[in-house]
C-alpha positions in Angstrom: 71.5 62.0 20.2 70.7 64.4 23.0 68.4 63.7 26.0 66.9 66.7 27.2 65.1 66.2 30.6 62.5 68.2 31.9 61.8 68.9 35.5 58.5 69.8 36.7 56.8 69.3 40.3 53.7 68.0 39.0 55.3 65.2 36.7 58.0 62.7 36.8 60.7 63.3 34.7 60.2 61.8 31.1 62.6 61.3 28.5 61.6 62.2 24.7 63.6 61.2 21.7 64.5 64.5 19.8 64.4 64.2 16.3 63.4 60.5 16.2 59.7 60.9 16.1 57.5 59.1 17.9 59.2 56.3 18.8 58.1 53.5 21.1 54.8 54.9 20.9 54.5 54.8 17.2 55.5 51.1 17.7 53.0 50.3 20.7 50.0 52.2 18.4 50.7 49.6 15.6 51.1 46.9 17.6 47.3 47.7 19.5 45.4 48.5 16.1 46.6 45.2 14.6 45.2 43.4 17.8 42.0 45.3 17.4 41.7 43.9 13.4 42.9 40.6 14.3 39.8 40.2 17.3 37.3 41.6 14.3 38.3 39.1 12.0 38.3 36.0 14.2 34.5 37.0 15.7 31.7 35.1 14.9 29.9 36.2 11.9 26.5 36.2 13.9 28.2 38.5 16.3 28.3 41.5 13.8 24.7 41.5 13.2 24.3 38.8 11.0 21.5 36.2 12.0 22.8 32.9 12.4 21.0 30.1 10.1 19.3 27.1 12.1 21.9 23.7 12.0 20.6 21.0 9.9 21.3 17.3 10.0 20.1 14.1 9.4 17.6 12.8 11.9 16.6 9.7 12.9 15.2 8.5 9.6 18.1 9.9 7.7 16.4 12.9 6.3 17.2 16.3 6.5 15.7 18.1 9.5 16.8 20.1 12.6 19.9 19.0 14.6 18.2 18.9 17.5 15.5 16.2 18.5 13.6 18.5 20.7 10.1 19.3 18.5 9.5 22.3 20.8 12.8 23.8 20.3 13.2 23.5 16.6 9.5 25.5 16.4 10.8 28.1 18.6 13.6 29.5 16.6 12.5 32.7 15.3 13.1 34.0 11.7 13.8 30.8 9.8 12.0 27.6 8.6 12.0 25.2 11.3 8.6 24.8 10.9 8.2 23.9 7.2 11.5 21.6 7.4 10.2 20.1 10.2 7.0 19.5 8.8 7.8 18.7 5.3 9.9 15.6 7.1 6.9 14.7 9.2 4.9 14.5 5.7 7.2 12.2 3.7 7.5 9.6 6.7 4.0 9.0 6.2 3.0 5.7 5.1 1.6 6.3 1.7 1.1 2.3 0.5 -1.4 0.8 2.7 -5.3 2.1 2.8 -6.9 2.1 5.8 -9.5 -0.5 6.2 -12.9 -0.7 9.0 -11.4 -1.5 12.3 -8.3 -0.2 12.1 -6.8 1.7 15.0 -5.2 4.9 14.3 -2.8 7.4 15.9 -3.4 11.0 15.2 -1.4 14.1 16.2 -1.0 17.6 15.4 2.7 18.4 16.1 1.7 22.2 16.6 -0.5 21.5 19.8 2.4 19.5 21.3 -0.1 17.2 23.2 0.0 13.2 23.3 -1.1 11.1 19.9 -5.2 10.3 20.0 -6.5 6.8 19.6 -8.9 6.9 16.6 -10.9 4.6 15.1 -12.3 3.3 11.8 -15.7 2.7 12.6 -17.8 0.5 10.5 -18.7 3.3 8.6 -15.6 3.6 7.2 -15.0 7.5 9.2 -12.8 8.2 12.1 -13.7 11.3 14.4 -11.4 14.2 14.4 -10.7 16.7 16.3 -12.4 19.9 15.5 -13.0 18.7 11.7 -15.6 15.7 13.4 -16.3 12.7 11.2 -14.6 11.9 7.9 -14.3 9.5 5.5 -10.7 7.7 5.6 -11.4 4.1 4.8 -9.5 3.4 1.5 -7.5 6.2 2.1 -3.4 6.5 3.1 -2.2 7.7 5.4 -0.6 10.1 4.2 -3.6 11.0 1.7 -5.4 11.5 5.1 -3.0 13.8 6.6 -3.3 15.7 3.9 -6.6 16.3 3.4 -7.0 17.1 7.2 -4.1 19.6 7.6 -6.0 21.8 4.5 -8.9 21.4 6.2 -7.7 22.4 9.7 -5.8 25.3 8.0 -8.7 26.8 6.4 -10.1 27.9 9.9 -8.4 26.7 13.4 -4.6 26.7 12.7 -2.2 28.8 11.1 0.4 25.8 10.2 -0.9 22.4 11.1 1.5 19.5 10.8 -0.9 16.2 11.4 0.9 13.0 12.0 -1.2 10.0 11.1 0.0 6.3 11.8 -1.8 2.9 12.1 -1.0 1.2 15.3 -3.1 -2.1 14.7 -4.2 -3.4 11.8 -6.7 -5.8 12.9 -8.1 -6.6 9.2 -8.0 -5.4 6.1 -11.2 -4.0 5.6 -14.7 -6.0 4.9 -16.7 -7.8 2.0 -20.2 -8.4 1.8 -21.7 -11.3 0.5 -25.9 -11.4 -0.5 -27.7 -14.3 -1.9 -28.0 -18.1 -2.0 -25.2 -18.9 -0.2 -24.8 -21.2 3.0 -23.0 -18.6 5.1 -23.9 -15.1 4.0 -23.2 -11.4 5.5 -19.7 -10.0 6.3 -16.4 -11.6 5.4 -13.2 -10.2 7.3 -10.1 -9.7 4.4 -7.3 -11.2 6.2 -4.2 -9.3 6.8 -1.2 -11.6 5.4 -3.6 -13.3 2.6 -5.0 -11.9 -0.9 -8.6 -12.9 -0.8 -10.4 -13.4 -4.2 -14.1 -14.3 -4.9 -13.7 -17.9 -5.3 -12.2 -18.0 -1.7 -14.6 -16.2 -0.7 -17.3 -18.0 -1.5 -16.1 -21.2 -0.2 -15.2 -19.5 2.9 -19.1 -18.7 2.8 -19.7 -22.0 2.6 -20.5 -22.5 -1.0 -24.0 -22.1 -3.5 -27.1 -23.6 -2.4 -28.9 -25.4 -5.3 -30.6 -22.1 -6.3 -27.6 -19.9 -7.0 -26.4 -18.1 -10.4 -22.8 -19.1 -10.2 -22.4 -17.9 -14.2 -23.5 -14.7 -13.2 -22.0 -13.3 -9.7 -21.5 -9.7 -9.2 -19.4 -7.5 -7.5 -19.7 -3.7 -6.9 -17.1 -1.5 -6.1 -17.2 1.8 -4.9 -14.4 4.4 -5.8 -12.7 7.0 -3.8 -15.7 9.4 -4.7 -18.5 6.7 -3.9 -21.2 6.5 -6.3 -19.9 8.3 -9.1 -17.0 5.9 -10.1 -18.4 2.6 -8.9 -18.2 -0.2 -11.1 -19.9 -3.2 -11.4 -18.6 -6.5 -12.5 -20.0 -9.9 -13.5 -17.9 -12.8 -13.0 -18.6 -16.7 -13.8 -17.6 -18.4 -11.0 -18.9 -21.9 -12.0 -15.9 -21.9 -14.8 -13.5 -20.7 -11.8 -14.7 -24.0 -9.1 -15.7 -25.9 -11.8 -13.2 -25.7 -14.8 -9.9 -24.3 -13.2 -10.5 -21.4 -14.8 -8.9 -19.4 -12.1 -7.0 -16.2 -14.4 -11.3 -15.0 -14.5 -11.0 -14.7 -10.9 -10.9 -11.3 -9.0 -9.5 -9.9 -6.2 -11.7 -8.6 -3.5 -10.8 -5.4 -1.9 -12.5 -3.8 1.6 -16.2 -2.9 0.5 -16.7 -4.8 -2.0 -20.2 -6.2 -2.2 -20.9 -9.6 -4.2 -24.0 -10.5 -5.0 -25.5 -13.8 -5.7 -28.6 -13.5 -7.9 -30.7 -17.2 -8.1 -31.2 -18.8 -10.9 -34.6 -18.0 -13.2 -35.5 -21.7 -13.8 -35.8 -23.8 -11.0 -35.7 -27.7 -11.4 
């Protein structure tokens, strides 16, 4: 191997490798481009244009929703589906068993407006007032039925996605029955919470017939879920219920209900 130097006032001297190519810059070139591969592989994939999906995981209630527990934040991702996973989990937590009844207090939120719940209230009409929508009709209604009557509604003109939150925070009774007639106590009966009233009990509760009373023929209305069109009428013999322990022809009562007690058509 020769070494040829070259001399020159403007450079340092260098040696170069005759007839051995490029040498350790061939080496030095390899050794940079697989760097260069190796950082390209190991970056994020998000990093080469790719937008990163939103993290899942189990919240609170063990159902699939956004990692993190800030409402605000999962809404504010943009381009994915926080919003329908987030409100989708809102919808099946909602109580979908018990129907609202007159007096009971209600919380109502609409996750979108991020503002504190609202205390309604089911009045003795059997409607709480909402917000924008005004009075509706929730008595014998879940929860969850509720909810979802109201976010159609509010999406038809006021909101663009509206997740609506509905909860009972006291249920003070179940709901009311009306009693007419000869009877020693009539008007208003409360259905107690933790106790399955029927219409013997509630006639005793009432205080009993007076002398005058039908008891082979009592009735009891019930309206359905779209009023008048479904209601149904029933007539019951209570005498063979009090009288004869015939207690399998008793009924329950639910909230509404209205029994009347017609008198009897020949008087002794």
């Amino acid at each position: 191997m020769r070494i040829i130097r070259y001399r020159s006032s403007a450079c340092p001297p260098v040696a170069v490798r005759r007839g051995g190519g490029l040498g350790w810059p061939r080496r030095a070139g390899w050794w940079v481009l697989a760097g260069a591969i190796l950082m390209l592989v190991g970056r994020p994939t998000h990093s080469l244009g790719a937008q990163p999906s939103p993290v899942l995981a189990a919240n609170t209630n063990g159902l699939p929703g956004p990692a993190t527990t800030n409402v605000e934040a999962a809404l504010a991702v943009p381009g994915t589906n926080a919003l329908g996973n987030l409100e989708t989990n809102r919808m099946i937590k909602l109580d979908d068993l018990y129907k609202l009844a007159i007096g009971d207090h209600l919380s109502f939120r609409i996750i979108e407006d991020q503002d504190d719940p609202k205390d309604l209230l089911v009045t003795d009409s059997g409607e709480i007032e909402v917000p924008w929508l005004g009075r509706y009709s929730a008595v014998g209604k879940t929860c969850k039925e509720v909810a979802t009557e109201l976010k159609a509604r509010l999406e038809e003109k006021y909101y663009y996605h509206a997740t609506v939150v509905i909860s009972v925070d006291a249920k003070l009774t179940r709901g009311l029955v009306y009693l007419v007639g000869p009877l020693r106590s009539p008007g208003p009966l409360e259905l107690p919470k933790d106790e399955t009233l029927t219409l013997s009990k509630a006639i005793l509760r009432a205080g009993g017939f007076m002398d005058l009373a039908d008891q082979k023929h009592v009735r009891v209305t019930r309206d359905g879920k779209s009023g008048v069109s479904d209601r149904q009428v029933f007539i019951v013999n209570v005498y063979q219920i009090l009288n004869q322990g015939e207690t399998d022809k008793d009924m329950i009562l639910q909230p509404g209900d209205l029994i009347y007690v017609p008198e009897r058509l020949l008087r002794f």
